[in-house]
Structures are given as structure tokens and as C-alpha cells.
C-alpha positions in Angstrom: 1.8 2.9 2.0 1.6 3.0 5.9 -1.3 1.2 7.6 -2.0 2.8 10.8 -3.9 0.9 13.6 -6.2 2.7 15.3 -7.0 1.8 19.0 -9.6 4.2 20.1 -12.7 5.8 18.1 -11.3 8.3 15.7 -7.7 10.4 15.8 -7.2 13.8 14.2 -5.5 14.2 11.5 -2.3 17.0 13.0 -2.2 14.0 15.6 -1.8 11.2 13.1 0.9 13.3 10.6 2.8 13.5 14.0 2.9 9.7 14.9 3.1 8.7 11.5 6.3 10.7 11.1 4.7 13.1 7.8 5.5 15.7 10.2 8.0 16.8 12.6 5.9 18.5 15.1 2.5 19.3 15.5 3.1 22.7 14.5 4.8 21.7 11.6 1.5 19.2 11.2 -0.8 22.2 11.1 1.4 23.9 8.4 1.1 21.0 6.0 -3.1 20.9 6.1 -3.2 24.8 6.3 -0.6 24.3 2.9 -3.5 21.7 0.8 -1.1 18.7 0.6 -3.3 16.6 2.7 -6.5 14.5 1.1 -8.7 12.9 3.1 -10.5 9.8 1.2 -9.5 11.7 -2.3 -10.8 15.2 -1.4 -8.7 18.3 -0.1 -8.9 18.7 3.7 -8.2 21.8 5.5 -9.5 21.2 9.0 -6.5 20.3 11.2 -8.8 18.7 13.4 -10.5 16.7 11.3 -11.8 13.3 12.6 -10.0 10.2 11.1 -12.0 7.2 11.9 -11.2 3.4 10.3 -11.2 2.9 6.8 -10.2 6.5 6.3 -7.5 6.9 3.6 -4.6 10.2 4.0 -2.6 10.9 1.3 0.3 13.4 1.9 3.0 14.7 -0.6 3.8 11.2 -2.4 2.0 8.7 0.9 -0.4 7.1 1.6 -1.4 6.6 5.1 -4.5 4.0 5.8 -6.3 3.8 8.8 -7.2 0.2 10.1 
């Protein structure tokens, strides 16, 4: 499990696969939403751009990210 800390209002999700590492690059980011292995507090998400806010829980292939 990774907690991420979250300084400003809300980060999207490509942004957060990025700085969390899930991803290589953002393009690569965009591949792995537009591919369904990203859920967003237990539910498939598919918008890239998707607003992440505190509290919010990503789970990608076999991790957990949470956002504090």
C-alpha cells in the first residue's frame, strides 16, 4: 500500500500513476486507465482525468494507492 499526500485540492489520476511510479510516463498513464486496470474507491474508472480528492482509494494491477 502507498499513501500519497496530497497538498493541493484534488490531483488527476494519469498525474498520480506518474508520481506514484504505476507508470512510466503519462502516456503510458493514459494506456493503463484506457486498459480497465485502474479502480477508483472499488469501481472501474475510465476517465484519465478523473478528480482524486482525499480519502480516495486507487487500486492498480496488485496496489493500492491511498490518498491522504
Amino acid at each position: 500500500m502507498i499513501e500519497f499526500h496530497l497538498k493541493t485540492e484534488y490531483i488527476q489520476l494519469t498525474q498520480l500513476l506518474k508520481i506514484t511510479g504505476m507508470s512510466e510516463t503519462g502516456g503510458h498513464a493514459k494506456f493503463i486507465v484506457e486498459d480497465g486496470e485502474v479502480k477508483v474507491n472499488g469501481q472501474p474508472e475510465s476517465r484519465k482525468r478523473a478528480k482524486l480528492k482525499k480519502g480516495d482509494k486507487v487500486e492498480v494491477f496488485d496496489q493500492v494507492i491511498i490518498i491522504v
